[in-house]
C-alpha positions in Angstrom: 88.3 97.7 73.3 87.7 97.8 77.0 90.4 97.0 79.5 88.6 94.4 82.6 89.7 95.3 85.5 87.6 93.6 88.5 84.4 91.3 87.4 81.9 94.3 87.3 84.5 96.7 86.7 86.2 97.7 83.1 87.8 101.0 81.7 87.5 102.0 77.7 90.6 101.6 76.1 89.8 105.3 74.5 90.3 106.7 77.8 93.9 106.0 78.2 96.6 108.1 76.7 100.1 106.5 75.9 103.0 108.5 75.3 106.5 106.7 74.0 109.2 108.7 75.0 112.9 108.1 74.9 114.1 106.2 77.8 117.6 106.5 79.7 119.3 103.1 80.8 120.3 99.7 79.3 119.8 99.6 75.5 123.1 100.9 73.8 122.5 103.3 70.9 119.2 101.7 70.8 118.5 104.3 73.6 119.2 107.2 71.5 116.8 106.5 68.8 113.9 104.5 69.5 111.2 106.1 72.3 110.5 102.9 75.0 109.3 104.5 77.8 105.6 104.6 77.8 103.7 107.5 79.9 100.0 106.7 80.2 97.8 109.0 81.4 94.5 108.9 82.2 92.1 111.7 83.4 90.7 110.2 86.3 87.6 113.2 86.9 86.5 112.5 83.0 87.0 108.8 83.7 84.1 106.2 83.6 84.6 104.6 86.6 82.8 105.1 89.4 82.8 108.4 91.9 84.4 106.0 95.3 86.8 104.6 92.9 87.4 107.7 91.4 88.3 109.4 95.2 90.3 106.4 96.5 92.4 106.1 93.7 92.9 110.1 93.8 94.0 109.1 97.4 96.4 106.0 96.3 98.3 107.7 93.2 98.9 110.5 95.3 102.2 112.2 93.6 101.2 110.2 90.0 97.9 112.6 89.9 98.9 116.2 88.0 97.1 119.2 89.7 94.4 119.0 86.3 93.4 115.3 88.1 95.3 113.4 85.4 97.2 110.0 86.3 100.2 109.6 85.0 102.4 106.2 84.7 105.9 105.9 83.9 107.2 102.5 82.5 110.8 102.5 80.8 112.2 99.1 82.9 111.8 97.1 79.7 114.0 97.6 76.5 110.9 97.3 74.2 108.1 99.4 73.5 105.5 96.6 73.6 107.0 95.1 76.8 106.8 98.8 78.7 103.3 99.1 77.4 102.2 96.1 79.2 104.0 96.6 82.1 101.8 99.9 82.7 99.1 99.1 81.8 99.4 96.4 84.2 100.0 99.4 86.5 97.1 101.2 86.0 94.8 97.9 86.6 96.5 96.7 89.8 96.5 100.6 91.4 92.7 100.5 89.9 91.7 97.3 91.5 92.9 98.2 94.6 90.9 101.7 94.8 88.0 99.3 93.5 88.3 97.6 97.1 86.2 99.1 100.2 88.4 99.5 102.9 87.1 97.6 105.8 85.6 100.1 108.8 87.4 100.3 111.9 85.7 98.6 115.1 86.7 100.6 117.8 88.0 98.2 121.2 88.5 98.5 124.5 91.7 97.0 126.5 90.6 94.0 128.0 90.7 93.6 132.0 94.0 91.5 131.9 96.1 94.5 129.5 94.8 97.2 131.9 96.0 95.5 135.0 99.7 94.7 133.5 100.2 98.3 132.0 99.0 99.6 135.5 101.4 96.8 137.0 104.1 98.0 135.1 103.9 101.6 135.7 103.6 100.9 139.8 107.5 98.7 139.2 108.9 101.6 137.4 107.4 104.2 139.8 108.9 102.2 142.7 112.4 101.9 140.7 112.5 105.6 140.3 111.5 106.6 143.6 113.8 104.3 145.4 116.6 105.9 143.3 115.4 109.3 144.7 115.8 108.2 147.9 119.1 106.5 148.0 120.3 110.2 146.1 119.2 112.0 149.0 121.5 110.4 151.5 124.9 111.2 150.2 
């Protein structure tokens, strides 16, 4: 099964590891005994998405990427396996379609005429501020 992630973008359901581990919180002696947390992981080098992808999302899991290149997601806010399952899952596409993205590239500006002239205005007032302290110091 393939998860979709953007229109030309989808991720084989065989690449994703899930985990169910015993989760801490609400859940009574539930807690104790059933494993609700879900830890996906996903090796994101041996992945089939693409190689920008692949290096911005590197860049946006940032402490969630192991030192082997694995992503790992933690999900234990619901009380039910199923329902923690989803929830990273959803995870894993949203951080995925946002390394999917291309940033936008920087166009570099200039101050206008108008900004140079105030910050230059500015800087004569305080100038004058400061020196006419200076002088009123120097007569006592």
């Amino acid at each position: 099964m393939m998860i979709q992630i953007t229109d030309t973008l989808a991720l084989d359901d065989r690449e994703i590891e899930e985990r169910f581990v015993r989760a801490s919180g609400p859940g009574g002696q539930n807690v104790n005994k059933v494993s609700t947390a879900v830890q996906l992981r996903l090796n994101v080098e041996a992945s089939s998405l693409p190689p920008e992808v692949k290096t911005r999302l590197v860049v946006l899991a940032g402490s969630r990427i192991t030192s082997d290149g694995v992503l790992v997601i933690d999900a234990r806010e619901h009380r039910t396996q199923a329902q923690n399952r989803e929830a990273a899952r959803a995870r894993l596409v949203a951080l995925i379609q946002q390394a999917a993205k291309r940033p936008k590239k920087r166009r570099p500006t200039k101050p206008g005429k108008a900004a140079k002239e105030r910050r230059l205005t500015s800087k004569r007032r305080r100038a004058q501020t400061k020196a006419d302290r200076r002088q009123k110091g120097d007569q006592d």
